[in-house]
C-alpha positions in Angstrom: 0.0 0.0 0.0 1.5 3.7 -0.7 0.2 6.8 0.9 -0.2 9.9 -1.2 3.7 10.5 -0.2 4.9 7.6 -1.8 5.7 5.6 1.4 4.2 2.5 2.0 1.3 2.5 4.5 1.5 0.1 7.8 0.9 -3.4 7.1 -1.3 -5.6 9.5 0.8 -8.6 9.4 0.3 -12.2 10.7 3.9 -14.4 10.9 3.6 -18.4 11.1 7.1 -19.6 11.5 8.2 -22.3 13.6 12.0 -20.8 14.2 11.9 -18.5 17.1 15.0 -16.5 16.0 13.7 -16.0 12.4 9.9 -15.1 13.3 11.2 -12.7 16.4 13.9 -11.3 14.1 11.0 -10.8 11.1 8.8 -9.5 13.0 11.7 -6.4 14.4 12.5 -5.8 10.6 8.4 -5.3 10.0 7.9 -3.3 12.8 11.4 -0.8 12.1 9.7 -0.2 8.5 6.2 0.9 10.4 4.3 -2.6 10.0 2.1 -3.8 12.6 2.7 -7.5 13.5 -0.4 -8.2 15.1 0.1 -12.1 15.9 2.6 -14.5 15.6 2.3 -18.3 15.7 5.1 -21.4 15.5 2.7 -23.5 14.1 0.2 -23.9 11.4 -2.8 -25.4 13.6 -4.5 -22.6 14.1 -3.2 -19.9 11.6 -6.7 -19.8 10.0 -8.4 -18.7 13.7 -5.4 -16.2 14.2 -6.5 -14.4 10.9 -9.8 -14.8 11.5 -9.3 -13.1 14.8 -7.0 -10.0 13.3 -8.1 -9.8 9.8 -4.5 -9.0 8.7 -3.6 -7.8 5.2 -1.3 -10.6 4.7 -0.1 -13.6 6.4 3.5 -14.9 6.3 3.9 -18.6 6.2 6.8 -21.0 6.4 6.4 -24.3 4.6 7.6 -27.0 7.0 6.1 -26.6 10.7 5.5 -28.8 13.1 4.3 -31.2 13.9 5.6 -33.3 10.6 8.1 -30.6 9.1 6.6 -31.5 6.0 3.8 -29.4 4.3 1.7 -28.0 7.0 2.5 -24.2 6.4 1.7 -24.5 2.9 -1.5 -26.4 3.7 -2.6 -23.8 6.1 -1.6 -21.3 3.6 -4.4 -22.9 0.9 -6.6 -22.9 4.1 -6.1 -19.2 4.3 -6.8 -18.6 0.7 -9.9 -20.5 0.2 -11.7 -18.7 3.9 -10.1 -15.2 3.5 -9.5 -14.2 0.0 -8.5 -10.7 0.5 -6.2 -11.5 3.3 -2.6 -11.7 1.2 -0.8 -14.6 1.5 3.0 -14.8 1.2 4.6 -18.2 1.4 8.8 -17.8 2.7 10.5 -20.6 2.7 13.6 -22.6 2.0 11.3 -25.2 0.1 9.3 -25.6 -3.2 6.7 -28.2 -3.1 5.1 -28.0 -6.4 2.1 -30.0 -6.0 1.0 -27.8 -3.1 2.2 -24.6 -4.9 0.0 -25.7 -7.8 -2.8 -25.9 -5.8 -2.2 -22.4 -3.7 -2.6 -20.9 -7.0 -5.7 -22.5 -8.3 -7.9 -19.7 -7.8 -5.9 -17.4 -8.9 -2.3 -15.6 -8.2 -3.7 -12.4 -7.0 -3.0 -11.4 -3.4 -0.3 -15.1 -3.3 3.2 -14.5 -3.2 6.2 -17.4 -2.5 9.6 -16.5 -2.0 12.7 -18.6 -0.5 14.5 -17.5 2.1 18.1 -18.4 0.5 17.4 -16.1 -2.6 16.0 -12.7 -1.5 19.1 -10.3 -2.0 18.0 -7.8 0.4 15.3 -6.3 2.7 13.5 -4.0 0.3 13.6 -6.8 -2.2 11.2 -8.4 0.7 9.5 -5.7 1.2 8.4 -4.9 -1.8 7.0 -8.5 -2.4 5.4 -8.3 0.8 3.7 -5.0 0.0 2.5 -6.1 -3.5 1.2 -9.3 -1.7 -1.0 -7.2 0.6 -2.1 -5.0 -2.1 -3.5 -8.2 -4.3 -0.5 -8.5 -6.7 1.9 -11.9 -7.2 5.7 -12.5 -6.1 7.2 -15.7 -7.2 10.7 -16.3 -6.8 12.1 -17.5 -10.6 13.5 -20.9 -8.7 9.9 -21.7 -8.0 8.2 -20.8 -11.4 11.1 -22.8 -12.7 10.2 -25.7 -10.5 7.0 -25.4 -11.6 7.6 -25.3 -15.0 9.8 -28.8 -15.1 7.0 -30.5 -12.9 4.2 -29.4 -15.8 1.6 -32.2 -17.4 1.1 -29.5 -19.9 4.4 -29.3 -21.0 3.7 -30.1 -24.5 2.3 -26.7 -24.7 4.7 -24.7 -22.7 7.2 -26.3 -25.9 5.2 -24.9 -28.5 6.7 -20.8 -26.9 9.6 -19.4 -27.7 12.8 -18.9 -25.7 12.1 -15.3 -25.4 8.4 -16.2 -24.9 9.1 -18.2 -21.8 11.4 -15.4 -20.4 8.0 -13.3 -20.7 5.7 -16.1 -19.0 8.4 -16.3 -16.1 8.4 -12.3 -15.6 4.6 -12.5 -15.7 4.2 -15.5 -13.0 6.8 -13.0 -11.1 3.8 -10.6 -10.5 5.6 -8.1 -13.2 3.9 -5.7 -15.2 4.6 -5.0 -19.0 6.7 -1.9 -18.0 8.6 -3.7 -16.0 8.8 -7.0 -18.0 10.5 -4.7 -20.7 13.0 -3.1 -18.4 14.0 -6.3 -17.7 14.1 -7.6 -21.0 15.8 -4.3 -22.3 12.7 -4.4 -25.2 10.0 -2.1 -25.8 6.3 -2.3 -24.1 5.1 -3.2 -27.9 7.6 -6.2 -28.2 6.0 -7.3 -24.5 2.6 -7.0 -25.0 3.3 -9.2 -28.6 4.6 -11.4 -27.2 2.3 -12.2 -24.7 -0.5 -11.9 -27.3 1.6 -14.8 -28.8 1.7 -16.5 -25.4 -2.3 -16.3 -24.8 -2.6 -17.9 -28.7 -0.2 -20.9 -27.9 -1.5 -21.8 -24.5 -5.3 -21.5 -26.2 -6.4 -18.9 -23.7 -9.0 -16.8 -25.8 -10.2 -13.5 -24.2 -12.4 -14.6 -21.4 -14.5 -11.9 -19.1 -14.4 -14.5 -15.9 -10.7 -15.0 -16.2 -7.7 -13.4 -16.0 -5.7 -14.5 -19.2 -2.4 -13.6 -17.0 -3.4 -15.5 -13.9 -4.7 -18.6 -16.2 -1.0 -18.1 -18.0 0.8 -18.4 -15.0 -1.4 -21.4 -13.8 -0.1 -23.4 -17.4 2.9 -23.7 -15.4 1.3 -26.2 -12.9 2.0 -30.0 -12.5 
C-alpha cells in the first residue's frame, strides 16, 4: 500500500514460523519499517483462527512446521486462501513443493506471493513483495516458477513458446507488469505485449471476461 507521499502504508501482518529467531527477528524488521505484526504463531494449527481473529492484510507462512516438518504451512496457507481471499498470503520458505504450490494458485495468483529464504538479496527486495502481496498483486521467486515449469503435465504446450516467450511467462508469473517485463528484457512495451499476445494464442487462452488471461498463464505452469 502507498500513501499519497509515496511511502508505503502500515501493514497488518500475521507471521507463522516455527524458528523463534527467524519469526522474532522478522517481526523487528516489519515493525522498524512501520508494520504492525499483530500475531505470531510457531505452528500452522490454528493460523486460520489467528486471521480470523485479526483480519491481517497478509499472512507470512513458512512451509515446514510442526508437527511433521513437511507441508503444513503450505496447507494452512491454501486454508487461508480458500476462507479469507483478500487477506494476502505470502509463502517464505527454503522449500518448493510444487504440487501444493499448484494448488495455492488455483484460484488465482492475485494477493499469493512465494519466496525462498536463501534467494531474497535484500530487505527491500522483501519488502516490496510483501507490500505487492497485501495490495492483491503476485511475487514468485524465478526458482519456483522454474520448479513449476519442469514439474508441468502440460508441458507439450509450454514447448510450442519461444525462448524469449518463456522469459515473458516467467516475468509475468513474477507478478511483473509490461513496464517492468520490458525493463528487464531491455525491449519495448510493444515487443511485450506481442509477445504475450503470442503467449495467450499458444497456450489457447481466448479473451475470457471471468478469467484473467495472465493468472490462467501463470497457472499453465502447474503439474
Amino acid at each position: 500500500m502507498n500513501n499519497g507521499a509515496g511511502q508505503p502504508d502500515s501493514l497488518r501482518v500475521v507471521i507463522a514460523e516455527d524458528s523463534a529467531i527467524l519469526r522474532d527477528g522478522l517481526a523487528g524488521l516489519l515493525t522498524e519499517r512501520g508494520h504492525q505484526v499483530v500475531a505470531m504463531v510457531g505452528d500452522a494449527t490454528n493460523l486460520s483462527e489467528v486471521v480470523a481473529e485479526h483480519a491481517p492484510d497478509v499472512a507470512v507462512v513458512d512451509v515446514r512446521m510442526p508437527p511433521t516438518y513437511t507441508d503444513e504451512g503450505l496447507l494452512a496457507a491454501i486454508e487461508l486462501r480458500r476462507k479469507f481471499p483478500l487477506t494476502g498470503v505470502l509463502v517464505f520458505s527454503q522449500w518448493v513443493e510444487t504440487r501444493y504450490a499448484t494448488e495455492l494458485l488455483a484460484a488465482g495468483a492475485n494477493g499469493v506471493g512465494y519466496l525462498l529464504k536463501d534467494r531474497v538479496a535484500d530487505v527491500r527486495e522483501f519488502m516490496e513483495a510483501l507490500d505487492r502481496v497485501a495490495t492483491g498483486g503476485t511475487a514468485l521467486d524465478p526458482e519456483v516458477v522454474s520448479q513449476l515449469m519442469g514439474a508441468s503435465r502440460q508441458q507439450q504446450a509450454l514447448d510450442r513458446l519461444t525462448p524469449r516467450e518463456r522469459e515473458v511467462l516467467e516475468l509475468m508469473a513474477q507478478g511483473l507488469t509490461n513496464g517492468a517485463i520490458a525493463r528487464s528484457l531491455t525491449v519495448t512495451e510493444r515487443a511485450v505485449e506481442k509477445h504475450i499476445g503470442n503467449i495467450f494464442t499458444k497456450l489457447d487462452l481466448p479473451p475470457s471476461e471471468t478469467h484473467h488471461r495472465r493468472v490462467m498463464a501463470v497457472l499453465r505452469l502447474r503439474g
